[in-house]
DOZA-851659 format. One record per atom (N, C-alpha, C, O): residue in one letter; z, y negated, x negated. Coordinates in steps of 0.05 Angstrom, whole numbers, plus 5000, padded with zeros to 4 digits. Layout:
BEGIN
aZYX;...
END
This chain:
BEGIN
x633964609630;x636564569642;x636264409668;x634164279671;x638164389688;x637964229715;x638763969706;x640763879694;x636163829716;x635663549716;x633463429698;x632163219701;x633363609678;x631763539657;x628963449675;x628463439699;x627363389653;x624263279668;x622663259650;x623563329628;x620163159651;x618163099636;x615863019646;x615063179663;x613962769640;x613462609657;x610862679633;x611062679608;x607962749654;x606962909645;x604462679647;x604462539667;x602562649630;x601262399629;x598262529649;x598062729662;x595962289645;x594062409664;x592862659661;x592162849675;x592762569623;x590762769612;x591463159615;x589863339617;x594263149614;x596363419619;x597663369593;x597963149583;x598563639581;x599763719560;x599164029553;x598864219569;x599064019527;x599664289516;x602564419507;x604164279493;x603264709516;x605364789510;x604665029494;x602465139495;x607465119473;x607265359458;x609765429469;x611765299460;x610365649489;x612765769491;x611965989468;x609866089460;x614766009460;x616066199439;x618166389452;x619866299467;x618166649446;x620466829450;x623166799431;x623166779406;x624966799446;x627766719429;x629366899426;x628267069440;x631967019415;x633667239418;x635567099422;x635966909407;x637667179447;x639866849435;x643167139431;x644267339441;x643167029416;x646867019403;x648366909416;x647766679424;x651367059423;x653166959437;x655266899427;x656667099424;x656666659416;x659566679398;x660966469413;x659866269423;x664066529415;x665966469429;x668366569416;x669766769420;x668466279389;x671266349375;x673766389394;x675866409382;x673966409417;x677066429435;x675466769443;x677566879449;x673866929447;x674067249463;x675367379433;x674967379409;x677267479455;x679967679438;x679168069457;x680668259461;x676568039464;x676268369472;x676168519451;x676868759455;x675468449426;x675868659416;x672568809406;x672368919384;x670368779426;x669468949417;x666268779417;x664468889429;x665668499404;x663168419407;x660868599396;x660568809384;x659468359409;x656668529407;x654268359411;x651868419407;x655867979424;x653167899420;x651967759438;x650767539436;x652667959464;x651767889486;x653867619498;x655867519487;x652567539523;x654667329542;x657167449541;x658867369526;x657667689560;x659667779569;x661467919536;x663967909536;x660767979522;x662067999490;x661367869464;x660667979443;x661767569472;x660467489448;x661667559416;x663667679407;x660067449407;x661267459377;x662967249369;x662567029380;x665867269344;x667667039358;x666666809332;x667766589330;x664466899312;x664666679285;x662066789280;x660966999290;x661066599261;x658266689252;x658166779229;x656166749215;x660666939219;x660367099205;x660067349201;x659767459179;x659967489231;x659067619250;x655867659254;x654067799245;x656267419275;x653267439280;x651467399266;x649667569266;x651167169248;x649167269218;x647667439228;x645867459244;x649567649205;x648167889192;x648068079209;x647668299199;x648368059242;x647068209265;x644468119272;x642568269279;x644367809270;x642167729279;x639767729248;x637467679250;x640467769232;x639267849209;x637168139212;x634668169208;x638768299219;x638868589229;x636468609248;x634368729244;x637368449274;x634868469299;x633268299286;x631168319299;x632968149268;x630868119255;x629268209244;x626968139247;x629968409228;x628568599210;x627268859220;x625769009208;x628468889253;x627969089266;x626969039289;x626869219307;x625868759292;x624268609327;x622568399319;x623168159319;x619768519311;x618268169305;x617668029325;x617267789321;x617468129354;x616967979374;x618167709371;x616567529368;x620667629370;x621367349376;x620167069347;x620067129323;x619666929353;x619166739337;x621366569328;x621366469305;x623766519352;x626866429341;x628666679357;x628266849373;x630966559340;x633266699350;x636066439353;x637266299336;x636266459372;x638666229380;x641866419377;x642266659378;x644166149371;x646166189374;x647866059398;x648465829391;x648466089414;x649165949444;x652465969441;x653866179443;x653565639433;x655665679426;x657965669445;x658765429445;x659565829463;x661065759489;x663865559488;x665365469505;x663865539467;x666165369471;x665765169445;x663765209430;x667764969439;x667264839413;x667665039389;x668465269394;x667364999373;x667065189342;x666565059310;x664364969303;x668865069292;x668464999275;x668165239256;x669465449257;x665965159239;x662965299219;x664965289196;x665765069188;x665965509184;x667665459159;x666065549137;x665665799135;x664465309114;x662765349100;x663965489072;x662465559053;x665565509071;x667965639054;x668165829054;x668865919032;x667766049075;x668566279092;x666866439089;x665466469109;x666166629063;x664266759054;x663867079059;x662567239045;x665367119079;x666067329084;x662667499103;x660667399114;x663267719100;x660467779101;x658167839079;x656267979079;x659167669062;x656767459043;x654867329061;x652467319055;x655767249078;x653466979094;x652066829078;x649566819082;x653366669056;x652866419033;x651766559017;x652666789013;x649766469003;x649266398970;x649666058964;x648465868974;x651266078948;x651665788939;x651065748909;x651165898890;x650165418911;x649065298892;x651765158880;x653565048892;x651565188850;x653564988837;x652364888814;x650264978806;x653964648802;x652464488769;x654564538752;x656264718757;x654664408734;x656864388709;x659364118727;x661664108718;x658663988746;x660663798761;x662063978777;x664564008774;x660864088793;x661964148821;x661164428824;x659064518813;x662664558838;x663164838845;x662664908870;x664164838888;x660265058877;x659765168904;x659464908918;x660864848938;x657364728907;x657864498926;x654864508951;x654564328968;x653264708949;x651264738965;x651565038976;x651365238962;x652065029004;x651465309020;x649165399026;x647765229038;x647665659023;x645865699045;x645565899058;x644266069046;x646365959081;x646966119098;x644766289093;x642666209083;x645266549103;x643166799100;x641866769131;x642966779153;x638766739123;x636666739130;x636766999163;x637367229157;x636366949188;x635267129209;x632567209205;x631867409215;x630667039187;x628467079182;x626667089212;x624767229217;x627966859230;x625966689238;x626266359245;x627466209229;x625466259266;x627265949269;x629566059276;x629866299282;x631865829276;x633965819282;x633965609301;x632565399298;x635665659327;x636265409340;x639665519346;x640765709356;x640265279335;x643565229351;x644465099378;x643564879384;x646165229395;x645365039424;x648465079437;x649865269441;x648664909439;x651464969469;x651165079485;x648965179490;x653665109504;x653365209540;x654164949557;x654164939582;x654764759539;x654864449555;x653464259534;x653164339512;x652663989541;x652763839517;x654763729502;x654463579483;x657463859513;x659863659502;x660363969487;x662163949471;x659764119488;x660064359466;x660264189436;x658564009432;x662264229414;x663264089396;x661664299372;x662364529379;x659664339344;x660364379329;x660564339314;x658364249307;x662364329290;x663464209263;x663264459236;x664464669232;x661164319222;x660564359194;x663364289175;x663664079164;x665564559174;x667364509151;x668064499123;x668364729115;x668264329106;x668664429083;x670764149065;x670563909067;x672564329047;x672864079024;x671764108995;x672663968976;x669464338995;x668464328972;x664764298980;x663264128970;x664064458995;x661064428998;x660064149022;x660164089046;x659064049001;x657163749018;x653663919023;x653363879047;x652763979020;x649764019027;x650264299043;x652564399042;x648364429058;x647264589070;x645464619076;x644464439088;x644064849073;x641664839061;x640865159088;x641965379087;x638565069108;x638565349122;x634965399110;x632865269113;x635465639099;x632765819092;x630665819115;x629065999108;x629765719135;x628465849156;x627965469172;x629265269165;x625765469192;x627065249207;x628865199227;x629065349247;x630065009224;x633264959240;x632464739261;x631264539253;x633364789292;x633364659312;x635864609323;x637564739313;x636764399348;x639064349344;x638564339387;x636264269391;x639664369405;x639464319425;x641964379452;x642764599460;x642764139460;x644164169480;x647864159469;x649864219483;x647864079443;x649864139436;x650863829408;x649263689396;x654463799404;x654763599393;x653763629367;x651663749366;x654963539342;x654863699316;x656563449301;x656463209306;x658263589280;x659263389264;x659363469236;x660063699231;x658863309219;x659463429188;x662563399174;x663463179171;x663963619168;x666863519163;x666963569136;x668363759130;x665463389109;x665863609088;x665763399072;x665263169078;x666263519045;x667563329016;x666963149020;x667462969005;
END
């Protein structure tokens, strides 16, 4: 991003660039007809998931797949639509662990500003649990749950 830096010692550094896929979601686009991209994002990630699940299963090139979130967005961990979740429950509590279905590679979550807002909702699930490794960049995050 502009401004960023990195202050590179005598010896150098080693880098691993990785290929990424990024996802577009923008709970406010009312076109009608996502797909993903910038210009049509997807408006919830109940959506994009199991698209980006999809280009997973059908593109090994990338090593992650990002979600680039355009506006603030609250994550409704409740909201099983799709079947996104498999959730964990005990003899206490009911559905009290989410875990989102796997892209089946890293995951990184990221804004289009740093003041990009996103909020983990729930009044029954406290844990979340992501199958894959999870990165977090350029973006707020808040937990809103039991």
């Amino acid at each position: 991003y502009a401004g960023d830096y990195v202050n590179v010692p005598q010896r150098g550094m080693v880098f691993t660039a990785v290929w990424a896929a990024v996802t577009y979601l923008d709970p406010n686009y009312a076109g009608g007809d996502s797909d993903g991209t910038e210009e049509k994002p997807y408006t919830c990630v109940n959506t994009a998931l199991p698209a980006m699940k999809t280009f997973g299963e059908n593109d090994s090139i990338f090593d992650y797949q990002a979600i680039c979130f355009l506006d603030h967005y609250v994550w409704d961990m409740d909201d099983n639509t799709n079947e996104i979740y498999t959730y964990s429950s005990n003899a206490t509590y009911t559905n009290y662990m989410a875990k989102p279905l796997s892209t089946l590679t890293g995951l990184l979550l990221m804004g289009e500003t740093p003041e990009t807002l996103l909020t983990f909702q729930s009044p029954t699930v406290f844990y979340m649990q992501f199958l894959s490794e999870l990165q977090f960049n350029h973006i707020q995050v808040k937990l809103d749950t039991w």
